[in-house]
C-alpha positions as CSV (number, residue, x, y, z in Angstrom):
1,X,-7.1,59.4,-59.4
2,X,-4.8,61.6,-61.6
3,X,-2.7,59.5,-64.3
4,X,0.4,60.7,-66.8
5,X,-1.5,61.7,-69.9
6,X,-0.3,61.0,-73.6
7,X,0.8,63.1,-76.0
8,X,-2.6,62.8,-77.5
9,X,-4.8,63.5,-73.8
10,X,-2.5,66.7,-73.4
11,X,-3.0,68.2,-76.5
12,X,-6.7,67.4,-76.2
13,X,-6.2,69.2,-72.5
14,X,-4.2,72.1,-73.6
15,X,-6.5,73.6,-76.2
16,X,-9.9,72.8,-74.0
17,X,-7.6,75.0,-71.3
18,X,-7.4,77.7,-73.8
19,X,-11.1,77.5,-74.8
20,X,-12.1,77.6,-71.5
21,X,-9.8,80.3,-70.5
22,X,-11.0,83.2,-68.2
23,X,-13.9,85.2,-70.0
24,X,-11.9,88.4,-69.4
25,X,-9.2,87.2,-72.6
26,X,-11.9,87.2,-74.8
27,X,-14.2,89.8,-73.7
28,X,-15.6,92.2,-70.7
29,X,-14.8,90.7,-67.4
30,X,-18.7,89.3,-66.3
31,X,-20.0,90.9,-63.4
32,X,-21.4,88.4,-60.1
33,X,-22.2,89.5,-56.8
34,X,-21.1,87.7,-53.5
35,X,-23.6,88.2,-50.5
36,X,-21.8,87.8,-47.1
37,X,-23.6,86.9,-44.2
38,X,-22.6,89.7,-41.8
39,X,-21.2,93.5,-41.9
40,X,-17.4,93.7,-43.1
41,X,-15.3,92.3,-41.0
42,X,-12.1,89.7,-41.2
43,X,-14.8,86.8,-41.5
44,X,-14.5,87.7,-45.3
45,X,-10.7,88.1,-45.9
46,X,-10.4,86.1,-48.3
47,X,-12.6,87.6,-50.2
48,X,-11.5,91.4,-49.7
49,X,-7.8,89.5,-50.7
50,X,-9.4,88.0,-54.2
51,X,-10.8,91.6,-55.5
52,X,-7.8,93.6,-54.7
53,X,-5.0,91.3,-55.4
54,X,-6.8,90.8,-58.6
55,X,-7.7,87.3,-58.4
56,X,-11.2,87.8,-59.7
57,X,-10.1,89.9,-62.1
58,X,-7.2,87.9,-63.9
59,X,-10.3,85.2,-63.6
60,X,-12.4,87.1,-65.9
61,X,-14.4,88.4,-63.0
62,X,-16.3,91.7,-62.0
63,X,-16.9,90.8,-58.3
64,X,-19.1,92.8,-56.0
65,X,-19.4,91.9,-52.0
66,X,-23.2,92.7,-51.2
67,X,-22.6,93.3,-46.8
68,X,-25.3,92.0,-44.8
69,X,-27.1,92.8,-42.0
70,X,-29.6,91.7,-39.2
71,X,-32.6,90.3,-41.3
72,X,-30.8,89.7,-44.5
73,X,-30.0,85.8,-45.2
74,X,-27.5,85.1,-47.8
75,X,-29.6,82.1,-49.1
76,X,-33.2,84.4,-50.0
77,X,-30.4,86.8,-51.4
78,X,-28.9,84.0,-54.2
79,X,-32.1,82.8,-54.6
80,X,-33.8,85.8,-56.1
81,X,-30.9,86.3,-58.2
82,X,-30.1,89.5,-56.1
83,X,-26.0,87.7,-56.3
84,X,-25.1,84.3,-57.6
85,X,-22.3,83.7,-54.4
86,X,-23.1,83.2,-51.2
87,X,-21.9,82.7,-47.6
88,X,-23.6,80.2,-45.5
89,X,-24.2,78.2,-42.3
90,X,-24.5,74.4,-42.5
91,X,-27.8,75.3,-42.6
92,X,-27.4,74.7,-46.1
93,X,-28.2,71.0,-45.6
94,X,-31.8,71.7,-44.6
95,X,-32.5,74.2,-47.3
96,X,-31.8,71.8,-49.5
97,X,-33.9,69.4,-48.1
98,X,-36.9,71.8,-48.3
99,X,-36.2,71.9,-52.1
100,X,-33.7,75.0,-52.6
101,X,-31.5,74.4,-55.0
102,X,-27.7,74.9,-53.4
103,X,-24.6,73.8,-53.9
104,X,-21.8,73.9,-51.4
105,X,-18.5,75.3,-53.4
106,X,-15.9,75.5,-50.2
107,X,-15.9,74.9,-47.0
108,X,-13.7,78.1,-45.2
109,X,-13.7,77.4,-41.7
110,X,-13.2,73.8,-40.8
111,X,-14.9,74.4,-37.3
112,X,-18.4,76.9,-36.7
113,X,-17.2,79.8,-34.8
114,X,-20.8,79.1,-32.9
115,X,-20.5,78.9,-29.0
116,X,-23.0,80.0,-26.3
117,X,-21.6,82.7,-24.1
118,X,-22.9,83.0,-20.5
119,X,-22.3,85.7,-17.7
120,X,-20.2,84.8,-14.9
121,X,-20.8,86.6,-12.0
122,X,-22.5,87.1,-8.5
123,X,-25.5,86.8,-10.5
124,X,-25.0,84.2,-12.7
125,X,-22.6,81.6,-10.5
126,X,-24.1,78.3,-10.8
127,X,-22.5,75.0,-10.3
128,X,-23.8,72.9,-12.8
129,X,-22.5,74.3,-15.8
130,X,-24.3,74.6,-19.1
131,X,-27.4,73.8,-17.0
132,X,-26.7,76.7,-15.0
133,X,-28.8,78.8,-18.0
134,X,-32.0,76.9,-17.3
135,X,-34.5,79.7,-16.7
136,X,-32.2,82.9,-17.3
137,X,-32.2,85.2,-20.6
138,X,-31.1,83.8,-23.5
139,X,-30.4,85.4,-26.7
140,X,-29.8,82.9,-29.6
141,X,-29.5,83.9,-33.2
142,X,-31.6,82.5,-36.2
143,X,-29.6,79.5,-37.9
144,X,-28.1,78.3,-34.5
145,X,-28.7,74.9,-35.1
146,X,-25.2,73.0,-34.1
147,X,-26.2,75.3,-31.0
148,X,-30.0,74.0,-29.9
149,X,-28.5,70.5,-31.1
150,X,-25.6,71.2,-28.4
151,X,-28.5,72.0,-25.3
152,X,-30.6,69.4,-26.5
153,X,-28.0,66.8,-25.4
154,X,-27.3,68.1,-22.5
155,X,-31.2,68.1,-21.8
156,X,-32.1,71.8,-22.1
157,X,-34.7,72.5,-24.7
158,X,-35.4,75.8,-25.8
159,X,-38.9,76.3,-23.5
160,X,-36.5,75.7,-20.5
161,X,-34.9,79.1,-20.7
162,X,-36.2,82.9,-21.6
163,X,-35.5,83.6,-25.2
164,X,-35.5,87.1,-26.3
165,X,-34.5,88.6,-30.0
166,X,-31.2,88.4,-30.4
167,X,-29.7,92.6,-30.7
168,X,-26.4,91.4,-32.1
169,X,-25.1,93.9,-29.3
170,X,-22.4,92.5,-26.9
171,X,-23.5,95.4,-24.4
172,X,-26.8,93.8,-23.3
173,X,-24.4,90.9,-22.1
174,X,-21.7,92.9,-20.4
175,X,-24.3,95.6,-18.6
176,X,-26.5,92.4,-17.8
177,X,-29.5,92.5,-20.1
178,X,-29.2,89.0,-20.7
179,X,-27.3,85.9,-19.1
180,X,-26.2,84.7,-22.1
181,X,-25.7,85.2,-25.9
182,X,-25.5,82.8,-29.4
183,X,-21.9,84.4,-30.6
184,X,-19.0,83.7,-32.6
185,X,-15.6,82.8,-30.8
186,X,-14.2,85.1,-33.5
187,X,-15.9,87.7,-32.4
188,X,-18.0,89.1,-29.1
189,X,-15.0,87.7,-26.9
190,X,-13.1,91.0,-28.1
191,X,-15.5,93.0,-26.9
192,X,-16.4,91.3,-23.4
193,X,-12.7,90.8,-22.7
194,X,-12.1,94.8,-23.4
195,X,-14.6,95.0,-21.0
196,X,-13.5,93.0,-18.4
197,X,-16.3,90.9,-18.3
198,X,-15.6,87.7,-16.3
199,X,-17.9,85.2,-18.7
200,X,-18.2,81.3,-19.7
201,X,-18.0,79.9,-23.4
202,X,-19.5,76.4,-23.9
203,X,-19.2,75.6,-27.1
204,X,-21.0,72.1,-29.3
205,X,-17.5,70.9,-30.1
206,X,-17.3,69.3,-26.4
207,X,-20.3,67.3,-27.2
208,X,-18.7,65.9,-30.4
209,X,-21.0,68.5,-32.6
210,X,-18.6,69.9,-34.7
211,X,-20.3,71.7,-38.2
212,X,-18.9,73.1,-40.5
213,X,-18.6,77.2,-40.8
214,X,-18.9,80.1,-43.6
215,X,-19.9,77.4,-46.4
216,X,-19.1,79.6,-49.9
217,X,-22.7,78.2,-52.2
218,X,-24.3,79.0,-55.4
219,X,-27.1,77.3,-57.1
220,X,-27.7,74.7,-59.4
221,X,-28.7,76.8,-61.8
222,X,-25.3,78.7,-61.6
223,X,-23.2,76.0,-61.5
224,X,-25.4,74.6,-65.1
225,X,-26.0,77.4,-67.2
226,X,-21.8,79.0,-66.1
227,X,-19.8,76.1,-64.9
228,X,-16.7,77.6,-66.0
229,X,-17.1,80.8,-64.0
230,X,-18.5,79.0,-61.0
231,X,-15.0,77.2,-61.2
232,X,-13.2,80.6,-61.4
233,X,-14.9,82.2,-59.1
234,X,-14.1,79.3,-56.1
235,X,-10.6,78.9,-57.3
236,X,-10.1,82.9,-57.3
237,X,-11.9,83.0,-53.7
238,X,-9.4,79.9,-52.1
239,X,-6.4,82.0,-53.6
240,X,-7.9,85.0,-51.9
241,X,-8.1,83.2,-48.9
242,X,-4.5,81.7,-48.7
243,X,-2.9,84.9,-49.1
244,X,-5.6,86.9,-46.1
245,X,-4.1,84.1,-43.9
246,X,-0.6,84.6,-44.7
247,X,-0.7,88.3,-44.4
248,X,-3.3,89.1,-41.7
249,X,-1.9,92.3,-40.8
250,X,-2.1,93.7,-44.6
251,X,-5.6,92.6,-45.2
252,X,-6.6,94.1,-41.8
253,X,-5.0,97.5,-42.6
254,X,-7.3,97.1,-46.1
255,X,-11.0,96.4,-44.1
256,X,-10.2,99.4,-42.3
257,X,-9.1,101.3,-45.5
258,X,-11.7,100.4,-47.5
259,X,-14.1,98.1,-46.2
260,X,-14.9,99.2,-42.7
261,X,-14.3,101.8,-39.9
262,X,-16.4,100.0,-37.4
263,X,-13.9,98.4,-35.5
264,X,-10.4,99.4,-34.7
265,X,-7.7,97.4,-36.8
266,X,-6.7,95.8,-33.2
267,X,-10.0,93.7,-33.5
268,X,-9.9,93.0,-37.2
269,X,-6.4,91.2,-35.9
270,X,-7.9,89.4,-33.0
271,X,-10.4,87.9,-35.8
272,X,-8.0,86.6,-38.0
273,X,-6.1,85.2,-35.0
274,X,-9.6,83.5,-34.1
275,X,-9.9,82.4,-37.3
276,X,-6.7,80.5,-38.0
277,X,-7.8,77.9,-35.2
278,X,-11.1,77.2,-36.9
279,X,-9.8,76.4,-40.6
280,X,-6.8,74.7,-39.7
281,X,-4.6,75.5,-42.9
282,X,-2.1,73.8,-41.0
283,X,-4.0,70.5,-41.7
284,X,-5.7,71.0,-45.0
285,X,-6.0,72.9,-47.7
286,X,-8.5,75.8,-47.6
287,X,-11.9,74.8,-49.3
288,X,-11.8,71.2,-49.0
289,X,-14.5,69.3,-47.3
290,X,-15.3,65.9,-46.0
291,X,-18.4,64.3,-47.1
292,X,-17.8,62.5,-43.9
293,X,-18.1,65.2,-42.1
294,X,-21.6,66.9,-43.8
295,X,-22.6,63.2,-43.0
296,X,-21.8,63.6,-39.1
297,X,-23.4,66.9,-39.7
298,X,-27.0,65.7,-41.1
299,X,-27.3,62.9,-38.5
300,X,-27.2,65.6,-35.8
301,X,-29.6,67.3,-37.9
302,X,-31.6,64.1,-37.4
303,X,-30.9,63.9,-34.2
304,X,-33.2,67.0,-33.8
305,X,-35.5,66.3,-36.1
306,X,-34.8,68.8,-38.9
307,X,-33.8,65.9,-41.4
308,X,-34.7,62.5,-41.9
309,X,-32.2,59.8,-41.5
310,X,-29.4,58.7,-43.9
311,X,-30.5,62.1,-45.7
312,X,-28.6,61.6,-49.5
313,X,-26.1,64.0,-49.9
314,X,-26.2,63.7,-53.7
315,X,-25.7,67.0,-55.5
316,X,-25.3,69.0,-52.5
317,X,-21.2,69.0,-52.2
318,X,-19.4,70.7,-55.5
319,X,-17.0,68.3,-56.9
320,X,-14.3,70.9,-58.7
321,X,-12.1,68.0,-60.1
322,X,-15.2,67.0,-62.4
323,X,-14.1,65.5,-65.7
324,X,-14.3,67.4,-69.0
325,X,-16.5,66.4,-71.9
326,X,-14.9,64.1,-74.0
327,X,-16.6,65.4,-77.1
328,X,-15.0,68.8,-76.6
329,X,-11.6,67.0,-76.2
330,X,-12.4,65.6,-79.7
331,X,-12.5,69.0,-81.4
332,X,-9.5,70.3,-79.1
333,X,-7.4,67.8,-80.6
334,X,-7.5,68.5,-84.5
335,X,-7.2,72.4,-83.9
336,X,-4.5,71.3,-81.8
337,X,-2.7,69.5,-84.5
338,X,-0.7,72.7,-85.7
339,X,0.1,74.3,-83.0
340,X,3.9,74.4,-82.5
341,X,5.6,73.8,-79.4
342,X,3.3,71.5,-78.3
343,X,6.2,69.3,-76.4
344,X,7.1,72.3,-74.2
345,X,3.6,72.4,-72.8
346,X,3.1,69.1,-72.7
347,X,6.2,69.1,-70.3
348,X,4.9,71.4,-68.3
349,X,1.8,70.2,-68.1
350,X,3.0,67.1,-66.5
351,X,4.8,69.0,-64.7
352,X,1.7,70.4,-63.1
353,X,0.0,67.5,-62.8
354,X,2.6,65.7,-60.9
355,X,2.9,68.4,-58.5
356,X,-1.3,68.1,-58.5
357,X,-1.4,64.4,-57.9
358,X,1.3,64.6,-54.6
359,X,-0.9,67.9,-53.1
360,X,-4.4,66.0,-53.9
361,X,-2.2,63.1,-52.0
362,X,-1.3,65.0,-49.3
363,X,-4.9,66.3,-48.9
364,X,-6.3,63.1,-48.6
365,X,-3.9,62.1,-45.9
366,X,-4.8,65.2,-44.1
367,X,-8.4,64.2,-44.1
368,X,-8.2,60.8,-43.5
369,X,-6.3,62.3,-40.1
370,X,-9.0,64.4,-39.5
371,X,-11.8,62.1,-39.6
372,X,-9.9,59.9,-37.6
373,X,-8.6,62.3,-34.6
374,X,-9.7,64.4,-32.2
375,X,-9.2,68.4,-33.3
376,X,-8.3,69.4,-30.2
377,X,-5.4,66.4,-28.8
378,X,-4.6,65.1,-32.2
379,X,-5.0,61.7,-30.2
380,X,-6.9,58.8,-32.2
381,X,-11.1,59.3,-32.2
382,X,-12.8,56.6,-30.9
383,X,-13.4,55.2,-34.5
384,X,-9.9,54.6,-34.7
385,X,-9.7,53.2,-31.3
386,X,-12.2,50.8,-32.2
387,X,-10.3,49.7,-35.0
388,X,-7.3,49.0,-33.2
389,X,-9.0,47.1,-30.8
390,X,-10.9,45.7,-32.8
391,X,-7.6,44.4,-34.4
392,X,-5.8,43.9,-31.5
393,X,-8.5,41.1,-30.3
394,X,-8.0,39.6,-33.6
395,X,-4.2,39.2,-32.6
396,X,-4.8,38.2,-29.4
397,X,-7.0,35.5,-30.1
398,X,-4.9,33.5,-32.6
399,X,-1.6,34.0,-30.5
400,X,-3.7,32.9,-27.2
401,X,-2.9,36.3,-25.7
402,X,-3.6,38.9,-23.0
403,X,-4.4,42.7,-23.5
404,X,-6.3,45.0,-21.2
405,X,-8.6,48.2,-21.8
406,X,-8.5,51.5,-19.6
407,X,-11.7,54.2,-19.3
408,X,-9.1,57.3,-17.8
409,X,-11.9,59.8,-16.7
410,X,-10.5,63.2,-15.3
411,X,-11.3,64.0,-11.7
412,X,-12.6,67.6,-10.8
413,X,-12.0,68.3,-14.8
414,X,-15.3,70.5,-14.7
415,X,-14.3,72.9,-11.5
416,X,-11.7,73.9,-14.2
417,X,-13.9,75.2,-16.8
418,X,-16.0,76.7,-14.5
419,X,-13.5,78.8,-12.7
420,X,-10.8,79.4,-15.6
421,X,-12.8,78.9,-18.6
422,X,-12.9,76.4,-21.6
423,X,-9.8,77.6,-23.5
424,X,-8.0,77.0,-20.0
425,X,-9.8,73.9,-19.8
426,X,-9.4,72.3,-23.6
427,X,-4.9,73.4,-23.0
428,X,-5.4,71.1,-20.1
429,X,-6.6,68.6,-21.8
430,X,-3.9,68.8,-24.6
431,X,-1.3,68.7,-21.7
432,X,-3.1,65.7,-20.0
433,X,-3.4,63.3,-23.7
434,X,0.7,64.1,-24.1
435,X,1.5,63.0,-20.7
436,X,-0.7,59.8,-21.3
437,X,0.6,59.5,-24.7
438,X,5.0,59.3,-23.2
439,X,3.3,56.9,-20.5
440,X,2.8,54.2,-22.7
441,X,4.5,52.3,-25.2
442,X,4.5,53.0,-28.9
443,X,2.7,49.8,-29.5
444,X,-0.2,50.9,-27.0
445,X,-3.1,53.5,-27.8
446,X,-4.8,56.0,-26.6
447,X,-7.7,58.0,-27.6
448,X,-9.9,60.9,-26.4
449,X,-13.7,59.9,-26.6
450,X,-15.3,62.9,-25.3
451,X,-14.7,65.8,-22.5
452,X,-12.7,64.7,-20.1
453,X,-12.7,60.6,-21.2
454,X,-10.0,59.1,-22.9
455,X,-9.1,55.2,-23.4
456,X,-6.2,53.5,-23.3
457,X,-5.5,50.3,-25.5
458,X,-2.5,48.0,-23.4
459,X,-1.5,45.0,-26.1
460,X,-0.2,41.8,-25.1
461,X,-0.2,42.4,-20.9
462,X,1.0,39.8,-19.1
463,X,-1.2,39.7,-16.4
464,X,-3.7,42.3,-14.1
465,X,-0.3,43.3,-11.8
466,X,1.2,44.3,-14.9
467,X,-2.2,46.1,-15.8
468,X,-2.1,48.1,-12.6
469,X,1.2,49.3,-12.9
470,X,0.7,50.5,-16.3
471,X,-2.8,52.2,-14.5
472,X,-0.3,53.9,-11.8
473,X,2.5,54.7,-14.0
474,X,-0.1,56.7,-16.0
475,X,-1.8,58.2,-12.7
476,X,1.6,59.1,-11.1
477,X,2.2,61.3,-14.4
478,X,-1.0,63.1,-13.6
479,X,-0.8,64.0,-10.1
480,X,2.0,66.8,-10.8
481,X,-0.1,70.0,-11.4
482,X,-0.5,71.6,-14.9
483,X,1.2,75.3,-15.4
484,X,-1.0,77.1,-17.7
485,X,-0.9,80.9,-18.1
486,X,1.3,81.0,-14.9
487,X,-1.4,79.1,-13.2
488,X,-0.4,75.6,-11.4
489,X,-3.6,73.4,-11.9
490,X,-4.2,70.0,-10.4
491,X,-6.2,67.2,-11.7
492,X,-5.9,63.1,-10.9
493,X,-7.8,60.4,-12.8
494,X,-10.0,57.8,-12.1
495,X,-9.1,54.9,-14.0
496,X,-11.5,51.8,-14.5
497,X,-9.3,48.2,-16.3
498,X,-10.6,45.3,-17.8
499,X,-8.6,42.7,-19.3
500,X,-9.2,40.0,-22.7
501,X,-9.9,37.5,-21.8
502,X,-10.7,37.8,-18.4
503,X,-12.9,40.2,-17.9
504,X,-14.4,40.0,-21.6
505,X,-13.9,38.5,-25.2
506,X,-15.6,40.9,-27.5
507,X,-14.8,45.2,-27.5
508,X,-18.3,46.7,-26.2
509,X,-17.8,43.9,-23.6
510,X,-14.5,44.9,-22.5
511,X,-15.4,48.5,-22.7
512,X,-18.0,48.7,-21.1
513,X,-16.6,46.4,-18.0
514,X,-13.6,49.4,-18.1
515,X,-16.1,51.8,-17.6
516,X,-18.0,50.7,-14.8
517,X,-14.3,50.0,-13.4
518,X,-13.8,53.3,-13.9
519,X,-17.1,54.4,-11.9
520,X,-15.7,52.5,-9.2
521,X,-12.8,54.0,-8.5
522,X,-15.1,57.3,-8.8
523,X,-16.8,56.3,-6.2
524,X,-13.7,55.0,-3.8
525,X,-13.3,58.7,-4.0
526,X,-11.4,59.1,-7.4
527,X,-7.1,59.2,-8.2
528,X,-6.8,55.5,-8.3
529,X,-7.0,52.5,-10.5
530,X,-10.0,49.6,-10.4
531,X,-10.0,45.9,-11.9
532,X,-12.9,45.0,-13.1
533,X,-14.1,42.2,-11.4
534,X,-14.1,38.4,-12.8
């Protein structure tokens, strides 16, 4: 935690700041290499932003951007020393487990771009979905691991369709090459829309897989023998990164300028519009990470087998706030002890440290929500559900009263994505948690748990009537049809009730009797309520 400094810490701080000022005011700016992990594009604003605002530079920094191609992995690349900077997949987590030294510096995009694009046509028409690619062409690039983790839970392993090398080409999808394609939601979709090609994204976050994306890493040995300039060189790459965002069109007119003709600036645009929905700078800061989240992330990694359970994290996440040495604080302070003036800094310093401690505030808070709701409603996870029922039992027990559960499970949802696609399909299910959300009280709760599931938490009912109203009140506000992209889509809900202490006293207990309600009423033929049964 940050703390009002002395007199005495801040002139200790002040000179160790001037010490370890940028190698640039004392010398030759020093020369690094950043290898990205794919040709120029807007995937690397940030970057582009830090060398020609002059980030790196006023850091002390000579920065080159090594572009990569099919067959070039960042990680061999800072691991021969051919750069010391590196862009990475959360594949970083099983490198390190295999003994490569990494480090994770910044996370950039708070959600993988990673999704599994599939044909929709005569041809490829299925019913069933993901399953729908069982025994068609796949292509699915190296390092696709959120990916196979993804069709693993849903019961396709990889010997159930035809792989073939990934071409990095969306033509072999559109003319029908292959049936689907490993690609980035930031990307190929510009291309296959241009073409008019009527597709499917499925994508790992509807299974509650959600990794991280474009990880910025060095090594250990980097971060030991030049912690100073690995702390420049992240700091100069987040600044980088917070202007690209803020002025999209300016650093797309540069890749085009300078970086790359490839592409016409049209898609370097459609990029960064992708790219705003995946790091969330509405939400947090860019560059922090969660070790909550790489934890989520290496227990899906177990849950494949490519790591072995409660794998330690332990020098694998950068901690930039690190405290100095105290010896060189020491030394700071009797050079320090002439130097006029020394209020004025000392007053700005604070200055700058409160300002520090209420962002470093605020960014907790935005984690904490986070790891607590669902990205795409912003409605409580089911950890946080759990916790409030978990405290609303408490409540109920020692003032000897009632409250009821609800599984709400979506009728028809999945005809949606099918037939409109999953961006149609996840704004319906934003519409459908704020509708739920203005049918209940402020004191109630509920939560999205998965696809099409949420729960409802209904404190102190009186009684199952009272129940059952609340259940019709929230179907009623369901039955009026959805306008989305001038479209009018209809969905009901199946909704399953079990009541404390009726129907259970403990929260899997009354959960689970909710969902079997809730199967029920599926099976009445769905849009109506069910009490679980004494």
């Amino acid at each position: 935690m940050f703390r009002r400094l002395s007199i005495v810490d801040l002139s200790r701080l002040l000179l160790v700041s001037i010490l370890l000022a940028a190698p640039g005011l004392t010398g030759a700016a020093e020369r690094v290499a950043l290898q990205l992990k794919w040709s120029h594009a807007f995937q690397f604003a940030g970057y582009y932003a830090a060398v020609e605002k002059g980030y790196f530079r006023e850091a002390g920094l000579d920065v080159t951007l090594l572009e990569a191609t099919p067959g070039i992995d960042p990680l061999d690349a800072v691991l021969a020393g051919k750069a010391q900077y590196g862009v990475g997949t959360s594949s970083l987590l099983l490198a390190r487990k295999s003994g490569k030294p990494v480090i994770v510096l910044a996370v950039i995009l708070q959600h993988s771009p990673l999704v599994l694009i599939a044909r929709r046509d005569k041809e490829f028409n299925g019913t069933q979905g993901i399953h729908d690619i069982v025994g068609k062409k796949v292509m699915i690039e190296p390092q696709s691991d959120e990916l196979i983790a993804y069709l693993k839970q849903e019961g396709i392993t990889l010997d159930r369709v035809v792989q073939l090398p990934h071409s990095f080409q969306p033509k072999d999808l559109i003319e029908g090459r292959v049936d689907a394609i490993s690609a980035y939601v930031s990307n190929e979709p510009y291309f296959l829309d241009r073409a008019k090609l009527d597709y499917q994204t499925y994508t790992p976050r509807t299974g509650g897989i959600d990794f991280y994306g474009d990880n910025l890493f060095t090594t250990e040995k980097e971060l030991k023998e030049n912690p100073a300039r690995v702390r420049a060189f992240r700091e100069a790459s987040l600044r980088g990164w917070q202007y690209a965002m803020q002025h999209p069109e300016e650093i797309a007119d540069l890749i085009v300028a300078k970086y790359s003709q490839q592409q016409p600036r049209e898609f370097f645009l459609f990029e960064a519009q992708r790219m705003a929905s995946l790091m969330r700078t509405d939400l947090i800061e860019v560059g922090y990470m969660n070790s909550g989240r790489w934890r989520h992330i290496a227990n899906t990694y177990a849950d494949i087998g490519l790591l072995p359970r409660n794998y330690p994290l332990d020098g694998f996440l950068y901690e930039p706030q690190a405290r100095p040495d105290l010896r060189t604080l020491y030394i700071a302070l009797a050079l320090l002890a002439a130097v006029s003036g020394i209020t004025v800094y000392i007053y700005r310093i604070n200055r700058r440290l409160s300002r520090a401690l209420d962002e470093s505030r605020a960014a907790e808070e935005r984690i904490r929500h986070l790891a607590q709701h669902d990205p795409l409603t912003d409605l409580p996870n089911r950890a946080l559900f759990s916790d409030r029922l978990n405290q609303a039992l408490s409540n109920a027990r020692r003032d000897g009263q009632h409250l009821a559960v609800m599984f709400i499970d979506l009728d028809n949802f999945k005809p949606v994505n099918d037939n409109h696609g999953h961006e149609v399909g996840d704004r319906l299910l934003q519409q459908v948690a704020r509708r739920l959300q203005h049918s209940l009280r402020e004191s109630d709760t509920v939560a999205r748990v998965g696809g099409d599931e949420f729960i409802a938490l209904l404190r102190n009912i009186s009684d199952s009537p009272d129940a059952l109203a609340v259940a019709e009140r929230l179907a009623e506000a369901l039955i009026k049809p959805f306008e989305i992209d001038g479209r009018a889509i209809a969905v009901t809900a199946s909704i399953g009730i079990a009541l404390y202490p009726d129907h259970g006293t403990g929260d899997i207990e009354l959960l689970g009797r909710a969902d079997d309600a809730m199967y029920e009423a599926k099976r009445k033929g769905g849009n109506q309520a069910w009490l679980a049964t004494a």
